[in-house]
N, CA, C and O atoms as a Tinker XYZ file with bonds, in Angstrom:
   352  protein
     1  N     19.220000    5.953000  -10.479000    73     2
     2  CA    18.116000    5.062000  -10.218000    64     1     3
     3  C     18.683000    3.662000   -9.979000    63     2     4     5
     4  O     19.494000    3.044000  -10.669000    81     3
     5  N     17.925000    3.214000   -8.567000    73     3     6
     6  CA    18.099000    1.734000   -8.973000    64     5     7
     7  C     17.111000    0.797000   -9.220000    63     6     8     9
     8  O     15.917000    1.011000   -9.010000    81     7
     9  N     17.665000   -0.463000   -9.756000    73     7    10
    10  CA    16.267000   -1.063000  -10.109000    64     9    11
    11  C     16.903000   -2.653000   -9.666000    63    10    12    13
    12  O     17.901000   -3.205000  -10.128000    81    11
    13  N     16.203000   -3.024000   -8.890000    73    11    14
    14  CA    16.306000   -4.673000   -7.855000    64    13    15
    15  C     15.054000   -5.235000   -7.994000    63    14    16    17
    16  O     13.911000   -4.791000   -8.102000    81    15
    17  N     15.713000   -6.645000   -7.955000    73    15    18
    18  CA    14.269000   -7.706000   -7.826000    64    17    19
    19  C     13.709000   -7.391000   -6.484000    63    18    20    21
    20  O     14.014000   -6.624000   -5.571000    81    19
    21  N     12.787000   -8.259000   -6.703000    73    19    22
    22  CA    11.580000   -8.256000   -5.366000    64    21    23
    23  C     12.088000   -8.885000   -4.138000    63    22    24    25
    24  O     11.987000   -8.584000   -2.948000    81    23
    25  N     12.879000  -10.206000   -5.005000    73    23    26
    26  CA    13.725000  -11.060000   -4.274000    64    25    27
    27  C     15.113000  -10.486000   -3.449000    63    26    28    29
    28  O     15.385000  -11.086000   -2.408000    81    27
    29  N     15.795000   -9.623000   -3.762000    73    27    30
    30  CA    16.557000   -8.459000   -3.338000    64    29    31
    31  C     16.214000   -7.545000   -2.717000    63    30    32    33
    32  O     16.993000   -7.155000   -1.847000    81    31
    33  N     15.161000   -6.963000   -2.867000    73    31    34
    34  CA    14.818000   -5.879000   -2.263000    64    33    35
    35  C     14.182000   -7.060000   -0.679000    63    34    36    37
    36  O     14.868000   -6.750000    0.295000    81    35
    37  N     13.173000   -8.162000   -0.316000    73    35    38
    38  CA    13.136000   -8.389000    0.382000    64    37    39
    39  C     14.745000   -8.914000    1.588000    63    38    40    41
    40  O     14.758000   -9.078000    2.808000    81    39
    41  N     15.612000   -9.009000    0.811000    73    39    42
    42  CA    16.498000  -10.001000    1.688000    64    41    43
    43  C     17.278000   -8.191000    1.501000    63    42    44    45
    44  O     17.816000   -7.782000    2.529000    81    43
    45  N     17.297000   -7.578000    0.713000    73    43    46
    46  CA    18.240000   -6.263000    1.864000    64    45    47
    47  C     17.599000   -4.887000    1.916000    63    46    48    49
    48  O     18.213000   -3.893000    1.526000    81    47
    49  N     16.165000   -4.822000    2.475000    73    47    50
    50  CA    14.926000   -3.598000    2.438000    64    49    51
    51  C     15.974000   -2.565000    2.951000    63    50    52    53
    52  O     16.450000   -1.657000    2.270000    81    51
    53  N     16.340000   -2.911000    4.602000    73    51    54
    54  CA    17.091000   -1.523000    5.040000    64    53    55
    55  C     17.948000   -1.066000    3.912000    63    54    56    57
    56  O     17.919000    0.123000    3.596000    81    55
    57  N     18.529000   -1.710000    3.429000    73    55    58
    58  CA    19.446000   -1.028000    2.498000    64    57    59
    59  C     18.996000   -0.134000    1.576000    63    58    60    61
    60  O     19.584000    0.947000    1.600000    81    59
    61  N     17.723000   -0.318000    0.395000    73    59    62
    62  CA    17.071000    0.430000    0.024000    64    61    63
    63  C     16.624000    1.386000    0.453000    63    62    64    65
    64  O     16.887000    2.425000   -0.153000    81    63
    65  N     15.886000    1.450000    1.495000    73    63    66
    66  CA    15.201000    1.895000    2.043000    64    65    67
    67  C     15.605000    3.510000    2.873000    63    66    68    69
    68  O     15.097000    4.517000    3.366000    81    67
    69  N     16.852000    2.859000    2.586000    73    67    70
    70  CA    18.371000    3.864000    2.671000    64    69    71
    71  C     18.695000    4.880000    1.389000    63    70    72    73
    72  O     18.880000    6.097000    1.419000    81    71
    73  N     18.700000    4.172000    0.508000    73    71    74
    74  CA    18.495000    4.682000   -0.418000    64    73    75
    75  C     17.622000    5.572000   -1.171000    63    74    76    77
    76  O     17.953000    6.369000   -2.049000    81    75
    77  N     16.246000    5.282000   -0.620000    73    75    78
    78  CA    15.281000    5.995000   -1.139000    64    77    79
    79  C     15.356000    7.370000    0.073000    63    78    80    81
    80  O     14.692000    8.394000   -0.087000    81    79
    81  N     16.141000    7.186000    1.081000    73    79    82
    82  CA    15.762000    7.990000    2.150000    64    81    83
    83  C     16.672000    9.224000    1.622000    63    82    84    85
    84  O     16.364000   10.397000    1.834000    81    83
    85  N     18.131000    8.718000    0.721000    73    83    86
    86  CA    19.259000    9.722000    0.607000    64    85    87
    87  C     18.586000    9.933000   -0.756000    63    86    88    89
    88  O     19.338000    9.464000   -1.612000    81    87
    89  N     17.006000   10.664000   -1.542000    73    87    90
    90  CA    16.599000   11.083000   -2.677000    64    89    91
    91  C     16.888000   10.023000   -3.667000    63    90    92    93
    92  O     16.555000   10.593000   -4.706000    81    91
    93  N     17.152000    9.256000   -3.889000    73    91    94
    94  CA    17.810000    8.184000   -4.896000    64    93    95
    95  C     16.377000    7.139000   -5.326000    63    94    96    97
    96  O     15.623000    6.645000   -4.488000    81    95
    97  N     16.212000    6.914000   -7.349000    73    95    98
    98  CA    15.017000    6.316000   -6.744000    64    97    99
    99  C     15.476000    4.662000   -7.077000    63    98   100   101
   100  O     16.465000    4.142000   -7.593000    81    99
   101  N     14.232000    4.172000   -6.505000    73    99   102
   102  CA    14.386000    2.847000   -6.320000    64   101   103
   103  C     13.565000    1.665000   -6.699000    63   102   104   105
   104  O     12.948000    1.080000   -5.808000    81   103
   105  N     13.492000    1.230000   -8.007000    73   103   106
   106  CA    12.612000    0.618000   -8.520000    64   105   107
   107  C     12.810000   -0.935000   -8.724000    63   106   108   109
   108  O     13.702000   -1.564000   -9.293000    81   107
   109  N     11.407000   -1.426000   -7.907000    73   107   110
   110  CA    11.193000   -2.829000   -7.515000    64   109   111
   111  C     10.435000   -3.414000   -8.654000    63   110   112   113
   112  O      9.356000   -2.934000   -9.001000    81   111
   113  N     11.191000   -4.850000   -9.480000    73   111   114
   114  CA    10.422000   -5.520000  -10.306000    64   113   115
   115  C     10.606000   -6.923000   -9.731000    63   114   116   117
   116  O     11.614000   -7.517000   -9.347000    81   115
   117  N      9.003000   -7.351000   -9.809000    73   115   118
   118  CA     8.526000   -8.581000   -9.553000    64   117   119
   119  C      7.688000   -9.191000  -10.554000    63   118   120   121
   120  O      7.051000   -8.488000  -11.338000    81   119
   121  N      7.635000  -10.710000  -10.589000    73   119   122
   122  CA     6.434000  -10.718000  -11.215000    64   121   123
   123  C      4.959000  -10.135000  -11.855000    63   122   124   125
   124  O      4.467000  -10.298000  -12.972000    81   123
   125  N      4.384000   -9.249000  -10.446000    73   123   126
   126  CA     3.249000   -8.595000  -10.587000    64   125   127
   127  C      3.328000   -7.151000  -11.392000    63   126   128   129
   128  O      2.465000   -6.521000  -12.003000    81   127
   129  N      4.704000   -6.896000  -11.141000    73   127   130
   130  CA     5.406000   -5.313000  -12.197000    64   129   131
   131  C      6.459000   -4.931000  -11.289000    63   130   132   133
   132  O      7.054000   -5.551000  -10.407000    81   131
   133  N      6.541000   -3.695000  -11.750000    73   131   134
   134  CA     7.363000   -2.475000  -11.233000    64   133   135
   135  C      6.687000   -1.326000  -10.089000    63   134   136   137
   136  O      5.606000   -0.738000  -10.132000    81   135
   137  N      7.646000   -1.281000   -9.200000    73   135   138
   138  CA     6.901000   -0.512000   -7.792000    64   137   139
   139  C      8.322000    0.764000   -7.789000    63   138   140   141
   140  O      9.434000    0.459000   -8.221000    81   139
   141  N      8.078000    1.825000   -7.363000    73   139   142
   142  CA     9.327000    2.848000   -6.969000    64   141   143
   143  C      8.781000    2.998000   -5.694000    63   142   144   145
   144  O      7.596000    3.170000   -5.410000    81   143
   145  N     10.153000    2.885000   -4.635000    73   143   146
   146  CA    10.249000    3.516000   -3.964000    64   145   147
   147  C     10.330000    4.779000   -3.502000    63   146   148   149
   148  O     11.153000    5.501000   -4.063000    81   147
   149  N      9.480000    5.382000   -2.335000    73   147   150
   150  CA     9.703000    6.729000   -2.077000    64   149   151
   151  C      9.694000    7.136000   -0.727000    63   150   152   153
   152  O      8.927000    6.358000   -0.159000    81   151
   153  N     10.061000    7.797000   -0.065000    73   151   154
   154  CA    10.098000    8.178000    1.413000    64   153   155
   155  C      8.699000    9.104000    1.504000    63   154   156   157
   156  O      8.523000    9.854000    0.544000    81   155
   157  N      7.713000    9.123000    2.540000    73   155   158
   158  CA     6.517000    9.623000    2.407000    64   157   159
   159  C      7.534000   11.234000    3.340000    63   158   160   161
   160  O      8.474000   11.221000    4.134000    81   159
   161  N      6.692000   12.460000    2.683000    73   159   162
   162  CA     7.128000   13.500000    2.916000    64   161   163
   163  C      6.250000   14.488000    4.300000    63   162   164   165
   164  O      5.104000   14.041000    4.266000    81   163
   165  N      6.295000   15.263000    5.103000    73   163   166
   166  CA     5.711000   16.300000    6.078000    64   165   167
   167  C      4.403000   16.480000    5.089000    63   166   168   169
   168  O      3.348000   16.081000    5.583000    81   167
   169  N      4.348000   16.898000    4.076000    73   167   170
   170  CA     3.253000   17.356000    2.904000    64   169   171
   171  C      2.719000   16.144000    2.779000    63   170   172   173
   172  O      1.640000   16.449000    3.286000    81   171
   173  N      2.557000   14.691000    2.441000    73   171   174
   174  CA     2.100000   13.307000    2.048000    64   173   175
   175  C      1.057000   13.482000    3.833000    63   174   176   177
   176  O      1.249000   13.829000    4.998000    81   175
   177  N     -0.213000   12.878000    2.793000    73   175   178
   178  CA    -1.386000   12.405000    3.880000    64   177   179
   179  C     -1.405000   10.510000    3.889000    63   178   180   181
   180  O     -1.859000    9.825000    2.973000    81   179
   181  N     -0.958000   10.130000    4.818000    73   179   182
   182  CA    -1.708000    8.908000    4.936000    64   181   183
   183  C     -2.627000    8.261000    5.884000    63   182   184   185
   184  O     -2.459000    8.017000    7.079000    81   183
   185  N     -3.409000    8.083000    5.289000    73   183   186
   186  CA    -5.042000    7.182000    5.785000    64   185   187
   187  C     -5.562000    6.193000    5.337000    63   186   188   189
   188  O     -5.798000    6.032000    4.140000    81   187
   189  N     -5.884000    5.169000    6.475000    73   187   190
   190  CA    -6.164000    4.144000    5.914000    64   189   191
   191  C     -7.936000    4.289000    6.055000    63   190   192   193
   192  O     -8.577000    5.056000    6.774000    81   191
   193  N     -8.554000    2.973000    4.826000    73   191   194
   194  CA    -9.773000    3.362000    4.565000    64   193   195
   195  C    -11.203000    3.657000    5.131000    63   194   196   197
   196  O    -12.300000    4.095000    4.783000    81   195
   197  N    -10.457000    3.096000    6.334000    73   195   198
   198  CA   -11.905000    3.207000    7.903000    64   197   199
   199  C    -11.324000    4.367000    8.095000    63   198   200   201
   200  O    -12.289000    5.108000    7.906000    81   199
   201  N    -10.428000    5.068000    8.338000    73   199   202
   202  CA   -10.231000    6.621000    8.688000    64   201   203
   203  C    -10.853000    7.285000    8.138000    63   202   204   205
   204  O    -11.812000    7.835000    8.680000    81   203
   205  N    -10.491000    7.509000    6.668000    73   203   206
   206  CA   -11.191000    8.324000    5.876000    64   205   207
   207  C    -12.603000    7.936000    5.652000    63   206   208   209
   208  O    -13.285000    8.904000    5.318000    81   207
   209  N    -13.056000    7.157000    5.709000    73   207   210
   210  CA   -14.644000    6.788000    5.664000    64   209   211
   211  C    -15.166000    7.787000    6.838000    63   210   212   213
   212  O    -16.133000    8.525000    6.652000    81   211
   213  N    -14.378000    7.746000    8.178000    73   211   214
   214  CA   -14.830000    8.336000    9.273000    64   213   215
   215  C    -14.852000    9.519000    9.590000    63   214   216   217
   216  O    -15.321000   10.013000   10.615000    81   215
   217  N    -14.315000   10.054000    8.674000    73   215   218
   218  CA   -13.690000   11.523000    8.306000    64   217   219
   219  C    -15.094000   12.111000    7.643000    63   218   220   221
   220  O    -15.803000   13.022000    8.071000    81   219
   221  N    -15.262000   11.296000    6.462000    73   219   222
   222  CA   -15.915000   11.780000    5.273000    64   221   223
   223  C    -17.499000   11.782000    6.200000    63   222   224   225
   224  O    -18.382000   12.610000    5.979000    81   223
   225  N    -17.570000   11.019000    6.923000    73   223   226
   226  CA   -19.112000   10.523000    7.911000    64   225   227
   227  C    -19.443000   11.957000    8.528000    63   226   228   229
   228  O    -20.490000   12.605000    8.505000    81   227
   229  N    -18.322000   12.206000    9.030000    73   227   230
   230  CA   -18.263000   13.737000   10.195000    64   229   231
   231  C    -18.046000   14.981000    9.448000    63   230   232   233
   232  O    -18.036000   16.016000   10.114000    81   231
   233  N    -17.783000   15.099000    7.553000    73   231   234
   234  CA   -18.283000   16.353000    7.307000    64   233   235
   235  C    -18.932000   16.052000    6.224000    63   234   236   237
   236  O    -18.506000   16.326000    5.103000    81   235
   237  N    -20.253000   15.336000    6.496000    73   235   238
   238  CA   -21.543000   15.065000    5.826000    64   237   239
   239  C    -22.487000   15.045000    7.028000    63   238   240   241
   240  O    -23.613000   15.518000    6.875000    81   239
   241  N    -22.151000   14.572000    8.132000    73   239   242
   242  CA   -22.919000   15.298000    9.183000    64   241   243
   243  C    -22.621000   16.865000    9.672000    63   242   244   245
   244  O    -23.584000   17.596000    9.902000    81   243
   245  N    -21.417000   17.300000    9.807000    73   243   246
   246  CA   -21.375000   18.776000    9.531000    64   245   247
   247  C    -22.173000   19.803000    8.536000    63   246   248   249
   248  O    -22.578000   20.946000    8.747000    81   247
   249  N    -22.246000   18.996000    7.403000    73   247   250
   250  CA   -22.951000   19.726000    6.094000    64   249   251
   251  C    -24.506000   19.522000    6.346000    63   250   252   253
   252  O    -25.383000   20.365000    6.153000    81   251
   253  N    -24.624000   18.553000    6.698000    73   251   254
   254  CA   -26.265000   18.169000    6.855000    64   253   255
   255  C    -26.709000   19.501000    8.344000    63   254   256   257
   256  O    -27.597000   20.351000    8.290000    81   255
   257  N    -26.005000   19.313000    9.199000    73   255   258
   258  CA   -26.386000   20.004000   10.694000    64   257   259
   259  C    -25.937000   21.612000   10.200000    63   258   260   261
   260  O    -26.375000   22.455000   10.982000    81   259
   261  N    -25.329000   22.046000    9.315000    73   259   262
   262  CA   -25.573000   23.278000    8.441000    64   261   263
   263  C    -26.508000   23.488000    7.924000    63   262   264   265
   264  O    -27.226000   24.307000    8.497000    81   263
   265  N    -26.895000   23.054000    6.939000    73   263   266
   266  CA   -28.309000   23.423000    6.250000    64   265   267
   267  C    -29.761000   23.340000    6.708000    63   266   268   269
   268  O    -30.810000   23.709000    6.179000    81   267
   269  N    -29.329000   22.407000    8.498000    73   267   270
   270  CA   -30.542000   22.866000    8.932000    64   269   271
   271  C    -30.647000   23.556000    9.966000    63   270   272   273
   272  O    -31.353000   23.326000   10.948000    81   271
   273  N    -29.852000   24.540000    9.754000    73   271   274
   274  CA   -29.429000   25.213000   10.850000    64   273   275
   275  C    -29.212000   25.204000   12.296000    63   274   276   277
   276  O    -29.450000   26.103000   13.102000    81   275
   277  N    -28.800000   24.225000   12.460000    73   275   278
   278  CA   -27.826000   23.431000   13.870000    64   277   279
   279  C    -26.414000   23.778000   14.224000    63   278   280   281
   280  O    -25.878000   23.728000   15.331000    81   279
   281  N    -25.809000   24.216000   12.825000    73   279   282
   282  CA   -24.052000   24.090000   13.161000    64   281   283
   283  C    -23.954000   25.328000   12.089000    63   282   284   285
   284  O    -24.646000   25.504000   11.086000    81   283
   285  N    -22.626000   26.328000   12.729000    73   283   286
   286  CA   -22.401000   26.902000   11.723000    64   285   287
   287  C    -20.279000   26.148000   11.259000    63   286   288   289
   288  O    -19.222000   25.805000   11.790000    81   287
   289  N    -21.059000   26.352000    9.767000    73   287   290
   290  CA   -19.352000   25.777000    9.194000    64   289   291
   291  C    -18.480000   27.050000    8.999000    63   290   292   293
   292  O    -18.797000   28.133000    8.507000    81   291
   293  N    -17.195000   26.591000    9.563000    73   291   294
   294  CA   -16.071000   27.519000    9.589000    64   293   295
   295  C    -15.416000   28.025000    8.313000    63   294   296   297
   296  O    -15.390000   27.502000    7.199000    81   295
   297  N    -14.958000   29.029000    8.691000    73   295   298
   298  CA   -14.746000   29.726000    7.308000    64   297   299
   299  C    -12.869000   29.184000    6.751000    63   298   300   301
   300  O    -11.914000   28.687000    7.347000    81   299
   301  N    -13.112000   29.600000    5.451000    73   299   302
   302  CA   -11.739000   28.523000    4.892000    64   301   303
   303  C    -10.587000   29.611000    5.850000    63   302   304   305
   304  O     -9.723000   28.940000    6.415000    81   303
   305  N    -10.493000   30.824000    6.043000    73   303   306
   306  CA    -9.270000   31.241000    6.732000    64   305   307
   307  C     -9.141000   30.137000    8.209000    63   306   308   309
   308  O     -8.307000   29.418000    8.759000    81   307
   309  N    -10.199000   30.465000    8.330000    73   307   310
   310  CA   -10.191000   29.534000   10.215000    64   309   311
   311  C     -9.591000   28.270000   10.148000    63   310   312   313
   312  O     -8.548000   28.072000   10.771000    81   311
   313  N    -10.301000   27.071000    9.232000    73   311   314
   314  CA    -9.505000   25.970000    8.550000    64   313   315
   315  C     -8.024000   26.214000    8.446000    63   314   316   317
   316  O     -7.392000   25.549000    9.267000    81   315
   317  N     -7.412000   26.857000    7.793000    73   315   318
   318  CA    -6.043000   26.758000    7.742000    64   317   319
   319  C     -5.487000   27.639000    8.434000    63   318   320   321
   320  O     -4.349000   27.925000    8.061000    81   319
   321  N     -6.030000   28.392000    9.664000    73   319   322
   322  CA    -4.892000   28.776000   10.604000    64   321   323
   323  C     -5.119000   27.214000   11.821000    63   322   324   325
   324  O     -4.242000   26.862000   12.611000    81   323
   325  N     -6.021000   26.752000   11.716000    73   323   326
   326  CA    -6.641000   25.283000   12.303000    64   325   327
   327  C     -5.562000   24.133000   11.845000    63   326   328   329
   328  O     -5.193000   23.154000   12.495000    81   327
   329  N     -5.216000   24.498000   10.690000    73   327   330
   330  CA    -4.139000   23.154000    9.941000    64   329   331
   331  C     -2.932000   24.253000   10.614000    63   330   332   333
   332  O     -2.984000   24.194000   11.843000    81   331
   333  N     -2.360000   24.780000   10.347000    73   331   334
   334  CA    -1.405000   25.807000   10.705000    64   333   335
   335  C     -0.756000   25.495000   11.909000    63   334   336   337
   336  O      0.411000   25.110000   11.982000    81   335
   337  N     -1.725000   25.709000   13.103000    73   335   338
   338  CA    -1.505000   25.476000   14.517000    64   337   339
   339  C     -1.423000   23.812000   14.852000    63   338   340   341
   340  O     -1.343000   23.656000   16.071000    81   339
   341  N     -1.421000   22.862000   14.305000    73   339   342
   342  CA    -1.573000   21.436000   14.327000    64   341   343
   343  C     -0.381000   21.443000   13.777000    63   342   344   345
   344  O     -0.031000   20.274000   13.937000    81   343
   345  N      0.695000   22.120000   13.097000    73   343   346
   346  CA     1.473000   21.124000   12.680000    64   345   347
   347  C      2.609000   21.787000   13.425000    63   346   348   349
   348  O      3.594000   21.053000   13.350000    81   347
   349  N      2.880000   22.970000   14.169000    73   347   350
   350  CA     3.260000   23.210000   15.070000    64   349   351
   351  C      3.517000   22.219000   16.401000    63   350   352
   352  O      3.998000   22.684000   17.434000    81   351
């Protein structure tokens, strides 16, 4: 493990950043606390909060246009041969 100021970690990021990339962890203390570094993984989702708001909008209108019988919702196999073929 390493552990660098805030002040360090800004003046040599690539270097860390290196570090966190070769599994190694990497823990940032500043004033405000302690942060670890991590490399986001194939498995890690990131979304920022207008995405997911927009996400969440379109299967609450899916669910709503289900129950009144407008839309039919897909079944969980279909979903993940759906995730399956996307990451292909």
């Amino acid at each position: 493990m390493v552990v660098v100021t805030g002040r360090d970690f800004r003046a040599n990021t690539a270097k860390y950043v290196n570090v966190a990339y070769r599994g190694e962890d990497v823990v940032v203390k500043s004033r405000v606390g302690s942060f670890r570094i991590v490399p986001i993984t194939e498995d890690d989702i990131v979304v920022n909060k207008r995405d997911l708001a927009s996400e969440l909008r379109g299967a609450l209108i899916e669910a709503k246009e289900s129950i009144e019988g407008k839309r039919r919702l897909n079944t969980l196999d279909h979903l993940i041969n759906e995730l399956r073929d996307s990451n292909d």
